[in-house]
C-alpha angles and dihedrals in degrees: 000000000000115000121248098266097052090054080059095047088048099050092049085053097061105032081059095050076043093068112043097055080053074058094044098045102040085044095046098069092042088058087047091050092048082054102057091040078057096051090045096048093047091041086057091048096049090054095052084049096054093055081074105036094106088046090047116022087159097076105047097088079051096047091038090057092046090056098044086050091051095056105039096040121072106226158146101285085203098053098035093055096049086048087051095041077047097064093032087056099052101097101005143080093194094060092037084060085055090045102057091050082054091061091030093057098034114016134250127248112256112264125232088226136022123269113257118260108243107220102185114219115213111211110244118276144186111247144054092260097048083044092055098039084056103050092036080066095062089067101216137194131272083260105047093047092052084056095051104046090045094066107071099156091083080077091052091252128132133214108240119199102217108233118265115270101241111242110240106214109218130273108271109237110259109274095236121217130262119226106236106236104235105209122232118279112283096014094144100236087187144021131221125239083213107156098165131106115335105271118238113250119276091038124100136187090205134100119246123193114242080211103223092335101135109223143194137193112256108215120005101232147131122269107264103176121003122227117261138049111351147141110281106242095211108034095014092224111148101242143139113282088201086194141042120250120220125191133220133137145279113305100355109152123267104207109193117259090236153349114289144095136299108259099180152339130208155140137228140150100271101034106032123198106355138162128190124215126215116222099174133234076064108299119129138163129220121209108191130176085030111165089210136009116209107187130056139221122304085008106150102235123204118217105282094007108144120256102162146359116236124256148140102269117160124342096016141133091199147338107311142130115243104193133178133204118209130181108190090338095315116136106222122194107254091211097082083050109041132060118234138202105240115236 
């Protein structure tokens, strides 16, 4: 019979050998399970690598060793495959691409220093493109760049202002017109420096407006006798010719100054044959010495519209118009109204 405490020695001893074969079983399939992640992963990796073995025949003794090393050492699988993607990556951009998805996927161990920057160095080269490329490799700072792409004469190019856009004032408004005031009917719009004889009443030097009547002249002629004092070239009196006479010759035509009515129509030894128009607000026109009158009396007349034809009727040296302008029985002088031929 054992004693009580080697039966407690016993039965530690064997819950402790207990134990550890629970450990060992439990630890031995997740080793097994390390190794074939290990054998997956490499296999993948050979695969990738024979599809270059006829492009790069130089790497296969390197790659062959890696992978030998990877199945029969136990060992860190992150570590194993940077180191890998390390020595794949040395001359080759196409195992430096699978390097780097070996760090990407499963990590890389920390370095002691950081890596170099790799600053690539274009060999010199003619034209503006090669020159850039080059110096865009540098890669040089905010301030050295400004400088350098400010100064664009080094291209042979020049910086042009372009010229100034004139500034167009803007359009002035219209001036609008402004309606010229006529002024009423005999308002005198300008006086005469007449100085002569004394005028007989109801004749006037000065200028009287007509106020809107449209007027014409009634015969284009040149001045013949003025209005005003003169010789009498009949009966050679000095006396008051109160109208102009304009010449023209036989049967022209007399159209009449305005628009207006036939007042009246007659004959006599020193006028001859004469009519006198009707313009209203008291403005009327004589034609004397006419050779034919062609309206009667109380006839509507239009502006230019013919009344008479000239001629030498009664008291006369020769064809000519003698016409006479009247506002309310004052005599105004037709020059200011009519337009003349000059001598």
């Amino acid at each position: 019979m054992y004693s009580q405490e080697t039966v407690r020695r016993r039965g530690s001893v064997r819950s402790y050998g207990a134990v550890s074969a629970r450990e060992r079983r439990r630890g031995a399939p997740s080793q097994e399970r390390v190794r074939l992640l290990q054998l997956a992963v490499c296999f993948a990796l050979f695969l990738v690598i024979s599809l270059w073995k006829g492009i790069f025949p130089q790497k296969l003794n390197q790659v062959r060793d890696d992978l030998l090393t990877l199945i029969t050492t136990d060992l860190n699988l992150q570590g194993a495959l940077a180191e890998l993607g390390d020595s794949l990556a040395n001359n080759d951009s196409v195992f430096a691409d699978l390097r780097d998805f070996c760090i990407e996927v499963f990590g890389a161990e920390a370095q002691d220093e950081p890596a170099e920057e790799t600053v690539i160095t274009l060999p010199p080269s003619k034209g503006i493109r090669s020159e850039e490329l080059h110096f865009f490799s540098q890669k040089a700072d905010c301030a050295v760049l400004t400088a350098h792409y400010a100064n664009v004469e080094q291209y042979g190019l020049k910086i042009i202002s372009p010229e100034p856009i004139p500034v167009q004032d803007e359009p002035e408004p219209p001036v609008q017109k402004e309606t010229p005031v006529i002024p009423a009917v005999g308002t005198v719009i300008m006086v005469s420096d007449y100085s002569g004889e004394a005028l007989p009443d109801n004749y006037t030097m000065d200028q009287l407006s007509l106020g809107e009547l449209e007027t014409m002249t009634p015969v284009l002629g040149h001045l013949n006798s003025e209005y005003g004092y003169r010789d009498h070239p009949i009966n050679g009196r000095y006396q008051f010719h109160g109208g102009v006479d304009i010449g023209g010759q036989m049967g022209d035509p007399i159209g009449a100054f305005a628009a207006g009515t036939v007042e009246y129509v007659g004959k006599d030894d020193s006028y001859g044959l004469y009519l006198q128009i009707d313009h209203g607000n008291g403005v009327k026109s004589f034609y004397a010495h006419c050779s034919k009158i062609i309206v009667s009396k109380g006839q509507a007349v239009a502006l230019g519209e013919k009344v008479a034809e000239v001629g030498s009727s009664g008291s006369a040296t020769g064809p000519h118009l003698h016409l006479e302008l009247k506002y309310n029985k004052m005599h105004l002088n037709p020059v200011y109204y009519v337009e003349l031929l000059e001598l």
